[in-house]
N, C-alpha and C positions, 0 to 999 in steps of 0.2 A: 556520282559526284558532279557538282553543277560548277562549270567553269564563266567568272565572269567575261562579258563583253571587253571588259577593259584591260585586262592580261594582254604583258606587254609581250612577256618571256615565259620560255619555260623549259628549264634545264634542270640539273638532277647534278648537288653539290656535297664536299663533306664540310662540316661544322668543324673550325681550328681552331685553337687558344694561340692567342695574342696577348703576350701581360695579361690584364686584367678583364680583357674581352674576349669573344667568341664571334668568330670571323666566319660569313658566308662569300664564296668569293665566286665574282660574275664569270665566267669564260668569254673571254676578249671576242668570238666571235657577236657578239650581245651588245658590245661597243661598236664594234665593226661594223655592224648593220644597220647601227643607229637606233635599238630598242631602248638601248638605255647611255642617258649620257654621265659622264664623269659630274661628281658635285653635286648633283640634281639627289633629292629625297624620294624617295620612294618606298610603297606599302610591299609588303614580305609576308608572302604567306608560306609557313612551313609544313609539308606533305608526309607523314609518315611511310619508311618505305612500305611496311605491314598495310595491305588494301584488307578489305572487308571480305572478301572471298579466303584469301587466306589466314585471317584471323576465325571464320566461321571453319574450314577445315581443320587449322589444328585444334578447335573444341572439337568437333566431331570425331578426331582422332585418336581421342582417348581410351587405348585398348583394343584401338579397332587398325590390325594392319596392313589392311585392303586401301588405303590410301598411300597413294604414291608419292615419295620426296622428293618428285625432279619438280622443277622451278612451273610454274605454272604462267599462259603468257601475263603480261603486265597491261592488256586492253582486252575489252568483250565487243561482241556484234553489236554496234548498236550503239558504241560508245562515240561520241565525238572528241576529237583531239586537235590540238594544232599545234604542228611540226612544220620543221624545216626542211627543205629537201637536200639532202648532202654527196648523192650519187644519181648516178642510170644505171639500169641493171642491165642486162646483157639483150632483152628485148624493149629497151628504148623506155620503162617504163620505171617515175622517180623511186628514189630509196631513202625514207627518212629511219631514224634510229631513235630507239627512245630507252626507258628503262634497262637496264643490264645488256646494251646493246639490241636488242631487241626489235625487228627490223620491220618498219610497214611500208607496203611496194603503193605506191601512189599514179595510177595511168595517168598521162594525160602532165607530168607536173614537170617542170624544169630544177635543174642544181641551182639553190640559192635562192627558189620561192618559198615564203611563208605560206601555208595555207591551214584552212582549216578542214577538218576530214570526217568521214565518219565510217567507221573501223564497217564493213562489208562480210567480210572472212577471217577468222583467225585458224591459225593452225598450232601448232605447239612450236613452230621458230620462226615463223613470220605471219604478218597478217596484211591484208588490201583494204586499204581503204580508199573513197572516192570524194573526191575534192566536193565542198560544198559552199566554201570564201576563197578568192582566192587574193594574196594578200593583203594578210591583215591588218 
């Protein structure tokens, strides 16, 4: 999936009914850091959680059950991403979170940078990635 240049945010929300609308709603850290201001219009693009790896597994799944139901991670090697850093982890080294909590260790990043990444390592509970913008 090809992320553009211009992405301001990117966070992971549920879809609400409001009367007669259907409500995405920002998490204030978004306002907080100035991505996005109150009033201002902006383009919304909606991500299915379902990625293309696990839509291709459960077709191949059919009848076949050598495929495992644990969660599979939500980034590949290779994948570029850009997150927030939200922590330090016990060797000095950032902790940003992404899908289903999902954790990528970032060397090198401060709490409260945006950067952009590109996933190095994944493991099945965390993955490293190493800073390639830093913010953005």
């Amino acid at each position: 999936m090809e992320i553009s240049d211009k992405l301001l945010c990117l966070f992971s929300a549920d879809v609400t009914t409001k009367g007669d609308e259907y409500v995405v709603s920002v998490p204030r850290r978004e306002i907080d850091t100035g991505s996005v201001e109150p009033g201002e219009t902006y383009r919304v693009a909606l991500i299915s959680r379902e990625t293309e790896t696990e839509s291709t597994e459960t077709e191949n799944s059919a009848g076949d059950e050598s495929v495992s139901s644990e969660p599979q991670p939500p980034v590949e090697s290779g994948e570029v991403r850009y997150v927030e850093i939200e922590d330090i982890g016990k060797q000095g080294d950032g902790i940003a979170r992404v899908e289903r909590g999902y954790v990528i260790i970032v060397p090198g990043a401060e709490i409260g940078e945006r950067v952009k990444v590109e996933i190095t390592e994944v493991k099945s509970n965390f993955a490293v990635g190493e800073i390639i913008e830093e913010e953005f």
